[in-house]
C-alpha positions in Angstrom: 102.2 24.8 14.3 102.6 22.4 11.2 101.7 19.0 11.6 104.2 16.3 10.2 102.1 13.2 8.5 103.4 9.8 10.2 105.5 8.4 7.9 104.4 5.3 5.4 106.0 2.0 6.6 108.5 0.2 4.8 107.7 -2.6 2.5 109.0 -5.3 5.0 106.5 -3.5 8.3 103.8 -3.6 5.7 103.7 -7.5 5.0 104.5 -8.3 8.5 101.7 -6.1 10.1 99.4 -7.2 7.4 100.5 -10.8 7.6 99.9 -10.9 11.3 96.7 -9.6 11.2 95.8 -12.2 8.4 97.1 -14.8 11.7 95.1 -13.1 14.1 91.5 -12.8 12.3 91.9 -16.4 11.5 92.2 -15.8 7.6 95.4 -17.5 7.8 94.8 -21.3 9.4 97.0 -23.0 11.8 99.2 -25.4 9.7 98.7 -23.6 6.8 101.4 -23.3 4.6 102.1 -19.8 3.5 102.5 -19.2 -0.5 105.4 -17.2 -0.8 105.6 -16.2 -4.3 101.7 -15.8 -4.5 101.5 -13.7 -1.4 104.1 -11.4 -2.5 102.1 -11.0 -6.1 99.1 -10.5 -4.1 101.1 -7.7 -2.3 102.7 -5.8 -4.9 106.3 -6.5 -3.1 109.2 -8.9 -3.7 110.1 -11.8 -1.9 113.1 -10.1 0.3 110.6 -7.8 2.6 108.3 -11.2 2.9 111.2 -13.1 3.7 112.2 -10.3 6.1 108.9 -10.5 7.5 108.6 -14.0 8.0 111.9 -14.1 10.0 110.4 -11.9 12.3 106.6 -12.9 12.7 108.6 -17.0 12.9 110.6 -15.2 16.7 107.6 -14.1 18.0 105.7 -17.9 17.5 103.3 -17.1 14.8 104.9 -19.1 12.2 107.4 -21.6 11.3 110.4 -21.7 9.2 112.3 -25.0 8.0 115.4 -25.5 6.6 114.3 -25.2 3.0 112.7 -21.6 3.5 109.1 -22.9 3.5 106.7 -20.7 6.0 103.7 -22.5 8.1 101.5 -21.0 10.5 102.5 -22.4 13.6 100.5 -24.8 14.9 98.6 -24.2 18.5 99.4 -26.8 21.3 97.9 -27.9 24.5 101.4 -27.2 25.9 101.7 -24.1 24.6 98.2 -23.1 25.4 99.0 -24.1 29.0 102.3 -22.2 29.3 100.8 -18.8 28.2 97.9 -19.6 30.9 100.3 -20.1 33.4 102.5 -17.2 32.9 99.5 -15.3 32.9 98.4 -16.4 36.0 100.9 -14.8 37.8 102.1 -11.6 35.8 98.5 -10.0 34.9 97.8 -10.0 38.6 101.0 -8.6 39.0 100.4 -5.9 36.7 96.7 -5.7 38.2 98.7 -4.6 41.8 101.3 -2.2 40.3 98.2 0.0 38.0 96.5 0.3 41.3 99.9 2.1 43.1 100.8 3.7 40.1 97.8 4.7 38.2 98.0 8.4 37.3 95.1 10.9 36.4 95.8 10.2 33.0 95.7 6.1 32.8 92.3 6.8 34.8 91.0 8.2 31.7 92.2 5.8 29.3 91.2 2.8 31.9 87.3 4.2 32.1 87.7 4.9 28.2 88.5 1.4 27.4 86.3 -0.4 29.9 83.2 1.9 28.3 84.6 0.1 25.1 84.3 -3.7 25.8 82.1 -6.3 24.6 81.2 -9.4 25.4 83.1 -11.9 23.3 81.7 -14.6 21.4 81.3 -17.3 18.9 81.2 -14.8 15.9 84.2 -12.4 17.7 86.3 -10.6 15.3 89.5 -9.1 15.3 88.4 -5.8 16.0 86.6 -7.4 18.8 89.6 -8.6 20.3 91.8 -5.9 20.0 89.0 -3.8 21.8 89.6 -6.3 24.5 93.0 -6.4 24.4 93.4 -2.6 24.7 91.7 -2.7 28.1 94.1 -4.6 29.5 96.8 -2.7 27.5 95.6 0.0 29.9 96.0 -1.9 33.0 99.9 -2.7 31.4 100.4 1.3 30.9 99.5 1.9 34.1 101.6 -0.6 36.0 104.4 2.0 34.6 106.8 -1.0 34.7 108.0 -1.0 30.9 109.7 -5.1 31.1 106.5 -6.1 32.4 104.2 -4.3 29.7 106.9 -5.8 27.2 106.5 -9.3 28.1 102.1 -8.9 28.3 102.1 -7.6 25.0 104.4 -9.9 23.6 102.5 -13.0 24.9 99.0 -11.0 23.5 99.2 -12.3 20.0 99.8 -15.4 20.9 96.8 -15.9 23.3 94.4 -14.0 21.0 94.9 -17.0 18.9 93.8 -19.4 21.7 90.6 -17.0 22.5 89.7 -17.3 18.8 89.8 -21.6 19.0 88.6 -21.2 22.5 85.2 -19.0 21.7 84.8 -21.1 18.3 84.8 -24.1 20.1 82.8 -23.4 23.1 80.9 -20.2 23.0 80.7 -18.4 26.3 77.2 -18.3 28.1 75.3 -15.7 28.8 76.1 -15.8 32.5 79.8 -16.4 31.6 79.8 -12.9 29.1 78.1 -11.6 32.3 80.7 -12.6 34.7 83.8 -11.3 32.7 81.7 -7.8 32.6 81.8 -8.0 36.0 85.1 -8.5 36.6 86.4 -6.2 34.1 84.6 -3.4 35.8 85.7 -4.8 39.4 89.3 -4.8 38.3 88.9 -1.2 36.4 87.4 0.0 40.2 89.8 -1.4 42.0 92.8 -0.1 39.8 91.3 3.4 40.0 90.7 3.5 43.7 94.4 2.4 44.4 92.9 -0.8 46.4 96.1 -2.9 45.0 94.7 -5.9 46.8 91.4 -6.2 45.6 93.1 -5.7 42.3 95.2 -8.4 42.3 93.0 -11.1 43.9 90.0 -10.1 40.8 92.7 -10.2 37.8 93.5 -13.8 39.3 90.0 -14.8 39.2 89.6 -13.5 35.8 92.6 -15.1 34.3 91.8 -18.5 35.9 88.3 -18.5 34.5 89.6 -17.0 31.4 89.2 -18.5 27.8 92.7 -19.7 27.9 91.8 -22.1 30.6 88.8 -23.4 28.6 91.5 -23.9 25.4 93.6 -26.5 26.8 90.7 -28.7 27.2 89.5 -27.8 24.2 93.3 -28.8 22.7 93.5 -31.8 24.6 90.4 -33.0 23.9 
């Protein structure tokens, strides 16, 4: 059976995933106003995919369009900071609940897989390191098989990834505070897999609440 190669992205996916990641890793600075004509040099790609890209990467919140056409990295807020915390609050324990009714023989293995992955986060945490992170949860999301909820996680994701970042640069975790997230990670990975939907829930609302996005807002406010 022949294999079909996955086709190359168009110029416009190209900028966008590679200006997001530029966001996300911090290479890009909150505030910082984005070089259009440069960038594209730098890219090898006109102005119309950038322009495309920007439109999209400016609705999801990661940067800022005025009425002239000049790009910014949005800025991060206390308030927004704040908002994301809250609605995290109530749908990751949500999605904590469903995984543990849900969970099928194959979200086991990718749970257990990406739990095996994790790392404690810290000062020097990269992007890589953050997207490990984020996949566990991803898995949690898969396996609450509810695809609007998954939708709306992921789409608040890069968002707060940007918060951890500020959050782990500005107050490094402790050692017993890397320790306690271990902990819970694996407490809500067993409780997920033994279908104990309470015990799910009530950890994933612990873990949010002592979460890095917590820390942020003080760190914002401040």
């Amino acid at each position: 059976m022949s294999v079909h190669p996955r086709p190359a992205p168009t110029k416009t996916v190209y900028v966008y995933e590679e200006l997001r990641r530029r966001i996300l890793a911090g290479e890009l600075l909150q505030g910082q106003t984005i070089a259009q004509e440069q960038l594209a040099t730098e890219l090898g790609v006109s102005t119309t995919p950038l322009r495309e890209a920007l439109r999209r990467l400016n609705a999801e919140g990661l940067v800022t369009l005025d009425a002239h056409r000049d790009a910014r990295v949005t800025r991060l807020s206390a308030a927004e900071a704040r908002n994301l915390f809250e609605i995290r609050e109530q749908l990751d324990p949500l999605a904590a609940k469903l995984a543990a009714d849900r969970r099928t023989d194959a979200d086991v293995v990718v749970i257990e897989a990406a739990l095996k992955d994790l790392e404690p986060l810290g000062a020097a945490t990269d992007l890589q390191s953050l997207l490990v992170h984020r996949a566990f949860h991803r898995s949690l999301y898969t396996a609450s098989h509810n695809p609007l909820l998954m939708s709306l996680l992921e789409g608040l994701w890069d968002k707060a990834d940007r918060y951890r970042r500020l959050s782990l640069e500005s107050k490094p975790e402790s050692p017993d505070d890397q320790e306690r997230v271990r902990e819970e990670h694996a407490a809500i990975a067993e409780a997920v897999i033994a279908g104990d939907a309470r015990t799910a829930e009530r950890v994933m609302k612990k873990h949010v609440r002592g979460s890095l996005g917590r820390h942020v807002i003080d760190a914002l406010e401040a």
